[in-house]
C-alpha positions in Angstrom: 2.9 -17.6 -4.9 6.2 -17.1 -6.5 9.3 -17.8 -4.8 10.3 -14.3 -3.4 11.9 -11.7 -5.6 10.5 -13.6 -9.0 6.9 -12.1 -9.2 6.1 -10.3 -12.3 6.3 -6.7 -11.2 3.2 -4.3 -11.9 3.6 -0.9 -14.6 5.3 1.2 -11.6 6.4 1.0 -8.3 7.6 3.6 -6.2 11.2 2.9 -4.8 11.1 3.1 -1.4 15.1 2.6 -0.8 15.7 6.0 0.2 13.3 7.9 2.3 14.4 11.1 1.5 14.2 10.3 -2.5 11.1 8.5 -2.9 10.3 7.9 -7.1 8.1 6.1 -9.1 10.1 3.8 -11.4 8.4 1.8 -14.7 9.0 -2.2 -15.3 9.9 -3.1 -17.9 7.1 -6.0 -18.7 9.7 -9.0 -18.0 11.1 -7.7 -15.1 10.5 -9.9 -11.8 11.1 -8.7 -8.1 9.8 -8.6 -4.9 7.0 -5.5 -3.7 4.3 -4.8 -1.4 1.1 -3.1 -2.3 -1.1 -0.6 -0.3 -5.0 -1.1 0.2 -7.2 1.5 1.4 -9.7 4.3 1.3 -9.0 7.5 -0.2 -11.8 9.0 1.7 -11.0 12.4 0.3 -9.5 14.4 -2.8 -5.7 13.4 -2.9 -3.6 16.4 -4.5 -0.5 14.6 -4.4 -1.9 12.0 -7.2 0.0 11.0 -10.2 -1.2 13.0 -13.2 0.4 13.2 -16.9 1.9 16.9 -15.8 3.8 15.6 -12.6 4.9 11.6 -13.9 8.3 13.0 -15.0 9.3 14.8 -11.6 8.3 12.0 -10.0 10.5 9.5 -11.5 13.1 12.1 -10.3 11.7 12.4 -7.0 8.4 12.8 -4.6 8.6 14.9 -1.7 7.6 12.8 1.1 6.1 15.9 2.7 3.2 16.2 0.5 2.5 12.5 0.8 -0.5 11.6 3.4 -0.4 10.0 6.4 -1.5 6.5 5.4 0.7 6.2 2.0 3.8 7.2 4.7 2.9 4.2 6.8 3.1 2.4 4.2 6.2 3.5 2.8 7.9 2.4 6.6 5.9 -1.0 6.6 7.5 -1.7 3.5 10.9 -0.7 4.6 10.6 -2.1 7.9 10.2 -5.6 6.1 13.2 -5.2 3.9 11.3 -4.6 0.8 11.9 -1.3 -1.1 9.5 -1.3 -3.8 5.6 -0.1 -2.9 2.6 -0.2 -5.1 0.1 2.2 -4.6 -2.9 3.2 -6.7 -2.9 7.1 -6.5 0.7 7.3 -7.6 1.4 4.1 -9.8 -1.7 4.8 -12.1 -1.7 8.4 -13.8 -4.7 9.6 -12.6 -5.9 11.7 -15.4 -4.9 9.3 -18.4 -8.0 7.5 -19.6 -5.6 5.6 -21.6 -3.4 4.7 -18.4 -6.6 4.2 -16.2 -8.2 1.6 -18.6 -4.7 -0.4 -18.9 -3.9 -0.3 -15.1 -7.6 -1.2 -13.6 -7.7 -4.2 -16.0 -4.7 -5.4 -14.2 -5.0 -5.1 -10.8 -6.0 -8.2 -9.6 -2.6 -9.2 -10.7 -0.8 -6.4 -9.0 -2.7 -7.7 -5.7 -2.3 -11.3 -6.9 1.4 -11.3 -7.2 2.0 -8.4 -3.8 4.3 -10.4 -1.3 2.1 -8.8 1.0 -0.6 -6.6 0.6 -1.3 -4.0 3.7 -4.9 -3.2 4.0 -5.4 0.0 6.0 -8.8 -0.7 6.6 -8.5 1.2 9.9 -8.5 4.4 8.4 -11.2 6.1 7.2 -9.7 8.5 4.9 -6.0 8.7 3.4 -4.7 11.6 6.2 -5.6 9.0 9.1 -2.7 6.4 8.7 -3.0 3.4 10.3 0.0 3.2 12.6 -1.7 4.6 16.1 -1.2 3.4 19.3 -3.7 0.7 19.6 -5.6 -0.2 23.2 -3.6 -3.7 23.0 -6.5 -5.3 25.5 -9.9 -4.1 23.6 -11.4 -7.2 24.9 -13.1 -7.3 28.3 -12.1 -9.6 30.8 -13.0 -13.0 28.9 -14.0 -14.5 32.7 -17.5 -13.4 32.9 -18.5 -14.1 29.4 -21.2 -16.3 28.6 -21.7 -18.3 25.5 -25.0 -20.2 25.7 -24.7 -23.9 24.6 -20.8 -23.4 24.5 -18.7 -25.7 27.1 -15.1 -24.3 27.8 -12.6 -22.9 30.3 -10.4 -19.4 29.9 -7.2 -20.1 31.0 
């Protein structure tokens, strides 16, 4: 683990400092900082993608309306930890660049690697879910009437 805001920082990020101009921004290869990345199913076609046609508007800007529910949770998990940069597959790898693909999937055990923290949305089962619900806080039943054969203790 590298002390925090000295990891090696992945191809792009999207800057998260400003929620109503989200971007992508490139590293250059010996920059260092501090991001989060984003784990999770895509479960369905996801229009808002980074391809070779849009990469330039979205260094300027991404509309955080088109963005689906899950990479938005993200985006305020990130922020609510004080961390403004967010790596996320479908918009830091251009999607339709065999070129980009290749280079970026060969180093993505790094980008995970070196995350401070890497979210994994595995509650979701599809990109438009998000993660963020209002949990049942007590899915357990009452652990008094349990029974564990062979086990010896007391619930408290």
């Amino acid at each position: 683990m590298y002390p925090f805001g000295s990891a090696p920082l992945p191809t792009r990020l999207i800057d998260c400092s400003d929620l109503e101009c989200l971007r992508i921004i490139e590293a250059s290869p010996d920059m260092r900082g501090t991001y989060i990345a984003l784990s999770y199913v895509w479960g369905e076609d996801q229009p808002h993608r980074t391809t070779e046609m849009n990469l330039s508007s979205y260094k300027v800007k991404i509309d955080p309306a088109i963005l689906p529910r899950t990479i938005l949770d993200a985006i305020h998990v990130t922020r609510a930890l004080g961390i403004y940069l967010l790596w996320i597959d479908s918009l830091c790898i251009v999607q339709d660049s065999e070129k980009d693909l290749h280079h970026e999937l060969a180093r993505m055990r790094d980008v995970y690697r070196h995350a401070y923290l890497t979210i994994d949305a595995a509650s979701a089962a599809k990109v438009s879910e998000g993660f963020l619900q209002d949990w049942d806080l007590n899915p357990m039943p009452d652990a008094e009437g349990l029974q564990f054969p062979g086990w010896n203790f007391s619930v408290y």
